[in-house]
C-alpha positions as CSV (number, residue, x, y, z in Angstrom):
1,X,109.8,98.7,111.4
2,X,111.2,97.2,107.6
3,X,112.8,94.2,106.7
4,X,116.2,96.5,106.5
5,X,115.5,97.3,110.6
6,X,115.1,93.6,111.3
7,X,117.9,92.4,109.8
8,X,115.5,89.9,107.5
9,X,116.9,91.7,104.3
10,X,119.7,89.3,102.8
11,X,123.3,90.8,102.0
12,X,123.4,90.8,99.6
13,X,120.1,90.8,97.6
14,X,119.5,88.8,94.4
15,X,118.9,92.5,92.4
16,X,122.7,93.5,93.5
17,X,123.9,89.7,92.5
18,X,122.2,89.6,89.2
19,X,123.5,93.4,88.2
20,X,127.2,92.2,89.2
21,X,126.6,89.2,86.9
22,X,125.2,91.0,84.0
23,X,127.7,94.0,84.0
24,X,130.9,91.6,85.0
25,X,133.4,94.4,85.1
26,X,136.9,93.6,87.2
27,X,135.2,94.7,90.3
28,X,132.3,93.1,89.7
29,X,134.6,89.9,89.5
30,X,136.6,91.0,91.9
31,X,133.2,91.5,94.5
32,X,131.5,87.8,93.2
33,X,135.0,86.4,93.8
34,X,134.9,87.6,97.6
35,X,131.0,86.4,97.7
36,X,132.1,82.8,97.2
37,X,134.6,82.4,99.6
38,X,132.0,82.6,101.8
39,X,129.8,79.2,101.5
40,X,127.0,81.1,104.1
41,X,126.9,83.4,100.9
42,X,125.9,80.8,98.3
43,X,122.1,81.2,98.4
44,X,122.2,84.3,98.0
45,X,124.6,83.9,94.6
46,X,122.4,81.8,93.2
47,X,119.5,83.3,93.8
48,X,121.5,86.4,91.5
49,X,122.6,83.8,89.2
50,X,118.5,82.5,88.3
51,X,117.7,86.3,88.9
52,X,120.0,87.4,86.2
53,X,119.5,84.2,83.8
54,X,115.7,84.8,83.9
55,X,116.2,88.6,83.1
56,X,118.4,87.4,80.5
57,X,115.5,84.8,79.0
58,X,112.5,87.8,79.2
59,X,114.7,90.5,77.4
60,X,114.3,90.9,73.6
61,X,117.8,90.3,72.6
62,X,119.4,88.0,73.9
63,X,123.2,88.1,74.3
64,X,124.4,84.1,74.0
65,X,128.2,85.2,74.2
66,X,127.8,87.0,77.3
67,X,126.0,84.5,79.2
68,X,128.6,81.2,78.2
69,X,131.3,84.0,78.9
70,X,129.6,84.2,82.7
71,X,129.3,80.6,83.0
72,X,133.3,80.3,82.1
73,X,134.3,82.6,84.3
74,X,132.0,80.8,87.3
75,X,132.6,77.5,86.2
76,X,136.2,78.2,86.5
77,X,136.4,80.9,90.0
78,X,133.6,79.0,91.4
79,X,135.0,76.6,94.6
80,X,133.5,73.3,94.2
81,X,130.6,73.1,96.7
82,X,129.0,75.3,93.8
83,X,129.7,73.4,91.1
84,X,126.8,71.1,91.2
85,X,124.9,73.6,92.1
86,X,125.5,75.8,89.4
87,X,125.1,73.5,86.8
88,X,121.7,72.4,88.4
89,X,120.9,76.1,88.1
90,X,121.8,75.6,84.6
91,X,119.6,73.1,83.6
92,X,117.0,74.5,85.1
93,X,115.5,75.5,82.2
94,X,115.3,74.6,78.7
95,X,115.6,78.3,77.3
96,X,118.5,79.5,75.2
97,X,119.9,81.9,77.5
98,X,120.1,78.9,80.3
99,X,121.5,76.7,77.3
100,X,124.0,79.5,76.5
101,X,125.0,79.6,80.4
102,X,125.3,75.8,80.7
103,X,127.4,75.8,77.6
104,X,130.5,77.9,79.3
105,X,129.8,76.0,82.5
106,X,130.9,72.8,80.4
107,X,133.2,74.4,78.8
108,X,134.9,75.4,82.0
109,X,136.0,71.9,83.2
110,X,134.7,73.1,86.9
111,X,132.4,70.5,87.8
112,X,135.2,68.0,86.1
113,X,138.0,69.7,88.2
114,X,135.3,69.2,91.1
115,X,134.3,66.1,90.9
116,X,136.7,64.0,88.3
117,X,135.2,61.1,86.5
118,X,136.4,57.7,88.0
119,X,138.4,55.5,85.3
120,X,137.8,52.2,86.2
């Protein structure tokens, strides 16, 4: 009996994430937006998320644009129990296509939005 049988296979798997991510087309939005609704889901995003980033870091071009674009859109459509976790994701690493990722997370305003700074 396989992992599919035994129900051990995640839905979904880090290889569909990371494709959705890369190709970000409406319905790709439109099926990452319905993943994180669902906080059981999360692990499972960002294991997509490091799949696709690390993908992103081994090919031989690297597109920058695209990857702050992705971490605009997330940073902004992301709910905040992700937002710490997806800029922890994004510092994981000190290579330029995590840099270029962190960059449109910041420029977002999510984790701000999530967690505003206190003004004393």
């Amino acid at each position: 009996m396989d992992d599919s049988m035994t129900g051990n296979v995640p839905f979904p798997d880090r290889d569909t994430v990371a494709e959705k991510l890369a190709a970000l087309s409406e319905t790709d939005k439109s099926y990452l937006a319905l993943l994180m609704e669902n906080a059981a889901q999360d692990d499972n995003l960002l294991d997509g998320l490091r799949r696709h980033l690390d993908l992103a870091a081994g090919s031989r071009f690297l597109n920058s644009l695209k990857l702050e674009n992705l971490g605009i859109w997330l940073g902004t459509q992301a709910p905040d129990r992700l937002q710490i976790r997806l800029m922890e994701t994004a510092r994981s690493s000190q290579h330029p296509a995590y840099q270029a990722f962190r960059t449109g997370l910041d420029r977002s305003g999510g984790l701000e939005k999530a967690y505003p700074p206190v003004i004393r």
